[in-house]
N, C-alpha and C positions, 0 to 999 in steps of 0.2 A: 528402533527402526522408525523413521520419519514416514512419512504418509506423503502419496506424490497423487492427489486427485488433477483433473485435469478440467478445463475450461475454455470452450470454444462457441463464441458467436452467441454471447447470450448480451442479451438486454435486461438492466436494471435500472429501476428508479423508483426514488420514495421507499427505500427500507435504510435501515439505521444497524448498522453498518450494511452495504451493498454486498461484501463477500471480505472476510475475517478468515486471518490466520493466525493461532495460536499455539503455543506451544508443542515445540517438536513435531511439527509441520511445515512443510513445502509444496505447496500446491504450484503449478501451471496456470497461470492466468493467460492466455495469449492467442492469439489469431483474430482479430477485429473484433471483440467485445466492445459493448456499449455502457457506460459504467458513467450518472451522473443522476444530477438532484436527490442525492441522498447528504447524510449531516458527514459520514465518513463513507465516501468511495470505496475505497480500500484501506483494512483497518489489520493493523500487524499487531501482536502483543505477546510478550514472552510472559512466560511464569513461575516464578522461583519453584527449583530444583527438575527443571526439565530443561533440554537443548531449547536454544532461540531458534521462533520460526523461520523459514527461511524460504520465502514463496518467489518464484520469478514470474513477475508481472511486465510480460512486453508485447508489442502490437496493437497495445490498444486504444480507446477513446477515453481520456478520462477528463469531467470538465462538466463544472455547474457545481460545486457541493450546494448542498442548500443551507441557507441561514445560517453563515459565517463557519461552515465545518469545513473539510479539508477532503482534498480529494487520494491524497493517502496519508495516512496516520499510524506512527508508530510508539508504542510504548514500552513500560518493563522488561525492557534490553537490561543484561547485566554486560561490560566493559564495550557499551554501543560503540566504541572508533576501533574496534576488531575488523569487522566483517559490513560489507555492504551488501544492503540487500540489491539484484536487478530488477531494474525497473526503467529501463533502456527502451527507445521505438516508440515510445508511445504520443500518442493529442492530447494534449493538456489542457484544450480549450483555447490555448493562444499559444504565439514564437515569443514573447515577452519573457525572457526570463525571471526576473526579478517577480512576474504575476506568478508564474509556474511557482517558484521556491514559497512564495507565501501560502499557497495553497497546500503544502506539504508539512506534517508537524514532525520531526525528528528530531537527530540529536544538534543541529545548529539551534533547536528552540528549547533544547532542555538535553544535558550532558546524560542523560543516562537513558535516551532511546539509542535507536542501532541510525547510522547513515545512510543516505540512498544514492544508489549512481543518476 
């Protein structure tokens, strides 16, 4: 059974990672959360022999990592071009696409994270 905590209107900044999801979890990230100057924003990570996490992160502010981190980051996906995580709605910090996508580490930056929408 996956874990569904929930997340509304919270302000974060200066922790390493800001709010982590980890194996066989799907947390709610969403309703104007403030999520920035941290190294990972938002930090997804699967773990061998458990289901990948699967958090839906939308509505919110994400923008600033600090000192070259990423403002979502995902790792140890096994077959990451499956399943995309959502991560739809949200402030990036800018309308710049090409800034957005660099600030995200996934499977465009290494084939064995999961994709994001």
């Amino acid at each position: 059974m996956q874990r569904r905590p929930s997340f509304r209107e919270i302000r974060c900044a200066r922790a390493t990672p800001a709010c982590r999801s980890i194996a066989n979890s799907s947390p709610t990230i969403s309703g104007g959360n403030e999520i920035y100057d941290n190294s990972f924003n938002i930090m997804v990570a699967g773990v061998t022999g458990f289901a990948n996490p699967a958090p839906v992160v939308t509505g919110n502010r994400l923008y600033s990592p600090y000192s070259g981190g990423y403002n979502y980051y995902t790792s140890g996906f096994t077959n990451g071009t499956a399943v995309a995580l959502n991560a739809t709605g949200n402030w990036w910090g800018t309308s710049v696409l090409a800034t957005i996508a660099a600030r995200i580490y996934d499977y465009t930056d290494n084939d064995t994270q999961r994709r994001r929408l």
